[in-house]
C-alpha positions in Angstrom: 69.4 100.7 -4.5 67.3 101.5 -1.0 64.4 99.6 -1.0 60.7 100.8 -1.0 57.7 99.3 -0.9 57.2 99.7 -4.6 60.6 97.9 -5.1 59.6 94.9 -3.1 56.6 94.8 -5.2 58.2 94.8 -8.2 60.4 91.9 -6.7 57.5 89.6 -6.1 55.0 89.9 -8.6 53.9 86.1 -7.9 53.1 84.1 -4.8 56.1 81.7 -5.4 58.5 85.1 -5.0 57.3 85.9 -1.9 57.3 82.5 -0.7 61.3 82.6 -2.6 61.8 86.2 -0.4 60.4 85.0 2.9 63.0 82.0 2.2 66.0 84.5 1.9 65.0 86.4 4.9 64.4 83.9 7.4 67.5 81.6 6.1 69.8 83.6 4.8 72.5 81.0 4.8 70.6 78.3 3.3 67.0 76.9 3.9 66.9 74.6 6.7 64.4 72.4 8.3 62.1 73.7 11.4 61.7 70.5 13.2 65.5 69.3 13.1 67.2 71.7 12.0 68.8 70.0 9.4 70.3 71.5 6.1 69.9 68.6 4.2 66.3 70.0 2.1 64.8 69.4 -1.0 62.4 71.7 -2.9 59.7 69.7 -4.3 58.8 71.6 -7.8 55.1 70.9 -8.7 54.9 68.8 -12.1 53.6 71.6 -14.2 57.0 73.5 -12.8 54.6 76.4 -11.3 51.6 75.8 -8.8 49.9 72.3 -7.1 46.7 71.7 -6.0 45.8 72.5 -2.4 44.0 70.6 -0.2 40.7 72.6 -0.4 41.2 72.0 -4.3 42.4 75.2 -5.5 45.7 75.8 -7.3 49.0 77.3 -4.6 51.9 78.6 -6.0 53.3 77.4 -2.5 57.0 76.4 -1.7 57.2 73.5 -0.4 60.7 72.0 1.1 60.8 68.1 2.1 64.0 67.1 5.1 65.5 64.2 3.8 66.7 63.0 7.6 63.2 63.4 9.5 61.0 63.9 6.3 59.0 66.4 7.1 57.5 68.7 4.8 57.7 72.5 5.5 57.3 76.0 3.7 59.1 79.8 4.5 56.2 80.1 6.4 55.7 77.2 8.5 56.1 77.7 12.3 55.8 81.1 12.3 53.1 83.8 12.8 51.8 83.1 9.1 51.4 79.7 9.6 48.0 78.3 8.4 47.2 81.7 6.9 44.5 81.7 4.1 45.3 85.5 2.9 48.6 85.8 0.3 51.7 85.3 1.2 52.3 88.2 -1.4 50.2 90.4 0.9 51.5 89.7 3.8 55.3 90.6 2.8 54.1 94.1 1.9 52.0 94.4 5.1 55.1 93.5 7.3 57.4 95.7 5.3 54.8 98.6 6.3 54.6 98.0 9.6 58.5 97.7 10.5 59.0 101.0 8.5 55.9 103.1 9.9 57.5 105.2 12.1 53.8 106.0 13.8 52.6 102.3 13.4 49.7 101.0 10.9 46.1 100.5 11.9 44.2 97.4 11.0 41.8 99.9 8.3 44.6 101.1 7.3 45.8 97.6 5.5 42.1 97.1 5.1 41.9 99.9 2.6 45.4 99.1 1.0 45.7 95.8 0.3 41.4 94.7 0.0 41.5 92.8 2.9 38.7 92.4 5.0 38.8 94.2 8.5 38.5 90.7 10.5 41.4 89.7 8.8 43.5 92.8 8.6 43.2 93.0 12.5 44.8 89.6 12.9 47.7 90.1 10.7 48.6 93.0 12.2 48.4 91.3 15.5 49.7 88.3 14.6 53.1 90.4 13.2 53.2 92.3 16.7 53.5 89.1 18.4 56.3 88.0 16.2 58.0 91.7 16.7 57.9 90.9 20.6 61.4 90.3 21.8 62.9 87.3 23.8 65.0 89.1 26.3 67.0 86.3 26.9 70.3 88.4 27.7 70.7 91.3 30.3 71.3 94.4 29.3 74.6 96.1 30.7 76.4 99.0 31.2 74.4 102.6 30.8 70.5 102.0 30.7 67.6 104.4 31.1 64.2 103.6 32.9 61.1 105.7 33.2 57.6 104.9 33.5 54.5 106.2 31.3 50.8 105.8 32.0 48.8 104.4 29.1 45.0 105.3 28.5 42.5 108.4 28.1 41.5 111.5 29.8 39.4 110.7 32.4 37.2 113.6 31.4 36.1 111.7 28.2 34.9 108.6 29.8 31.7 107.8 30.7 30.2 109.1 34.1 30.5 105.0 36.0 34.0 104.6 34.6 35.2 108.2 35.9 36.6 108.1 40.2 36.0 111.1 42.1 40.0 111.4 43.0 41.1 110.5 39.3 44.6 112.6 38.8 47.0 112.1 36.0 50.5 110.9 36.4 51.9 108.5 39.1 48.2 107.3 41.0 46.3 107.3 37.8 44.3 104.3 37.5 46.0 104.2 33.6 47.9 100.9 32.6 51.4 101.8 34.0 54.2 100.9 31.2 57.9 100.7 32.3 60.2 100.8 29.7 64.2 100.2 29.8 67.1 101.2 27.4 70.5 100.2 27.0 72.4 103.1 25.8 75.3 101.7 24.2 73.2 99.5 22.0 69.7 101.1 21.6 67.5 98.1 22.4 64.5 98.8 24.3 62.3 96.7 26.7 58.5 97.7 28.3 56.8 95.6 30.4 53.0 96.0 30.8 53.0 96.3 35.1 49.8 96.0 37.3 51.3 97.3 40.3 53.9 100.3 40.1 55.9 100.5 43.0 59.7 100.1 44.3 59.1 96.1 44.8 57.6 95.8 41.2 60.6 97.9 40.0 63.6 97.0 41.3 62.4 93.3 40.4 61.6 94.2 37.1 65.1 96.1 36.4 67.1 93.7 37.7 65.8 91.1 35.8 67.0 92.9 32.2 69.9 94.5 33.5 73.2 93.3 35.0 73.8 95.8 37.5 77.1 94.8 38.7 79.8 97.2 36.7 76.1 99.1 35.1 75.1 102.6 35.7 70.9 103.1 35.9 69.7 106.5 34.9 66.4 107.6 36.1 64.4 110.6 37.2 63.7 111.9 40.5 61.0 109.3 41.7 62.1 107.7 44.8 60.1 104.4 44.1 63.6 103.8 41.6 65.9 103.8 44.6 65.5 100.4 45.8 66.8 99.2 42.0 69.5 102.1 41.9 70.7 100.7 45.3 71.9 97.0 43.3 73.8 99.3 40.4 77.4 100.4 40.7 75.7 103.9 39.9 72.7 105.4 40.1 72.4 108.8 38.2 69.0 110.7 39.3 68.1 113.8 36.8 65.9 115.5 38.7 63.2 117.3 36.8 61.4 119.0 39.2 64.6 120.8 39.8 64.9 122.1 36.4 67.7 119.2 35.6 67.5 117.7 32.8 71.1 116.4 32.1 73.4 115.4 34.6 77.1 114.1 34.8 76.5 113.7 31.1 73.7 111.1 31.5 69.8 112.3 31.0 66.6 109.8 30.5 65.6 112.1 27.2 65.8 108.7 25.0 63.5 107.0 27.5 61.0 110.3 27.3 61.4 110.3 23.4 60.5 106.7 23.1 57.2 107.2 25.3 56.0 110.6 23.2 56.4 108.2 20.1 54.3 105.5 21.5 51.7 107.9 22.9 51.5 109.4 19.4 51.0 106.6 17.2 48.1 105.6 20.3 46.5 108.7 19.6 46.6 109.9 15.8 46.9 106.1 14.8 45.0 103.6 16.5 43.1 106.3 18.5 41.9 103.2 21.3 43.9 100.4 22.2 42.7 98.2 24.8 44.3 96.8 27.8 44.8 92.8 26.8 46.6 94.0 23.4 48.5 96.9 24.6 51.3 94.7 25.5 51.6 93.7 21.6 51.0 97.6 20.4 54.2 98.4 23.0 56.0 95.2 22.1 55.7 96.4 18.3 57.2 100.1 19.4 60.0 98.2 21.0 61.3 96.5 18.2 60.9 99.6 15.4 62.8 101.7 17.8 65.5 98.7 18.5 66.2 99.0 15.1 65.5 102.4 13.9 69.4 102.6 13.0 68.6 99.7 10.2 67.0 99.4 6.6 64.0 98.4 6.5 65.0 95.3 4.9 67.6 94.6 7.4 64.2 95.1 9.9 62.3 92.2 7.6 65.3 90.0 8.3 65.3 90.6 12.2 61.6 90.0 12.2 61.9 87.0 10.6 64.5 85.2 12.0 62.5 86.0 15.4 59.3 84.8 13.8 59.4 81.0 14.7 57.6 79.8 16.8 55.4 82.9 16.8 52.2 81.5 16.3 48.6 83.3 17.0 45.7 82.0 16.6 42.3 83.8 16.6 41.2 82.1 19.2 43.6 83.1 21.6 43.1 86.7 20.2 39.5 87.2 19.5 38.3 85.7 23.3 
């Protein structure tokens, strides 16, 4: 049966199944400890066989998992971006199965309204969950990839009169936050990088580093600030839209331009403002709902998860 939110519901109607689901998600081949890694764990059942009194006195329905080699207590939750949380683990499964499904993303009054949180803390899970959505990029990307740019921020003509420049122009010399996004063809992942400088240095430096370009064909559009990065690829395929191209040899940067109207969207009719130091989580969280797009959303849960340690956010870091 596909799953829906109202199915997952059903499928943890207490704290201890979520904790149980989060379990199956992020170890799907057996719980095993976060410090050492070791699969020798024990769950430690409370005495009354359902909850155990928390530090701050009140009652937790809490899993807790004891590593019989370093002896280190741990939970489904420990390590990653929930760790420490105060808000239900309950709350937070159904948050995160709404945010890897919503095609046009979910706003912090959104899960506000939804799940009777409070805004403060609504705004931190949802940021919190984008940073564990970001990717690693620890591989290079190889054989057809796409690259465009897209300038993130609004119409000059709405802001105020001091924040407005006399030569303001959209496009390429907007004072926008530049975005540069890259995706492999073959496999569908995607990668943006939030860039301060836009130009062929920034680029080709930035392109190279995510894609192997011996044997790898890079598909872009007409600017030249691309050609110093084209010139390391065994191909460079230019689609030319100025010239009415669109599709060339077969190749065209359509998923690239697809990917960008999505983001742009769920900016506008979503979030409506999104500021500068968080944009790179708001593009990070695009990046991985488009990376798997092709997957349930349960099979999403289970990517985000097993990504998820070592994720951690505090409000601090956030808030400042």
């Amino acid at each position: 049966m596909k799953a829906t939110l109202l199915t997952l519901a059903d499928s943890i109607p207490a704290e201890a199944d979520a904790y149980q689901h989060l379990e199956n998600l992020r170890w799907p081949e057996g719980v095993r400890c976060p410090t050492c890694q070791g699969s020798e764990v024990a769950l430690m059942v409370p005495k009354n066989g359902v909850s155990r009194k928390a530090t701050n006195g009140t009652q937790t329905q809490r899993r807790v998992w004891q590593c019989r080699p370093c002896r280190k207590q741990f939970s489904a939750i420990s390590g990653t971006m929930m760790h420490g949380t105060k808000a239900s683990v309950r709350t937070w499964v159904l948050v995160i199965f709404d945010m890897v499904s919503a095609k046009n993303g979910m706003s912090a009054r959104e899960v506000e309204r939804k799940y009777g949180v409070c805004p403060r803390t609504a705004w931190f899970m949802c940021h919190r969950i984008r940073e564990a959505m970001a990717g690693s990029y620890d591989s290079l990307f190889h054989g057809t990839v796409m690259a465009d740019e897209a300038y993130i921020g609004g119409d000059p003509k709405n802001r105020h009169a001091w924040q407005r420049r006399e030569d303001e122009k959209d496009g390429r010399g907007t004072n926008k936050t530049p975005v540069v996004t890259i995706i492999d063809q073959d496999t569908g992942e995607v990668r943006s990088h939030i860039v301060n400088t836009l130009d062929q240095w920034n680029l080709g430096k930035l392109i190279v580093g995510n894609v192997e370009p011996a044997g790898s064909v890079l598909v872009t559009d007409g600017w030249k600030g691309y050609n110093l990065a084209g010139s390391f690829f065994s191909k460079h395929e230019v689609v030319d839209h100025s010239a009415g191209q669109y599709v060339v040899n077969g190749y065209s940067t359509n998923a690239v331009e697809s990917f960008f109207s999505q983001l742009k969207r769920s900016i506008d009719g979503t979030h409506h403002h999104v500021s500068v130091k968080h944009l790179h989580r708001y593009v990070a969280e695009h990046d991985f709902r488009r990376s798997t797009c092709k997957a349930p959303d349960v099979t999403r849960m289970g990517a985000l998860m097993e990504q998820a340690e070592g994720r951690r956010l505090t409000y601090k870091a956030v808030a400042s």
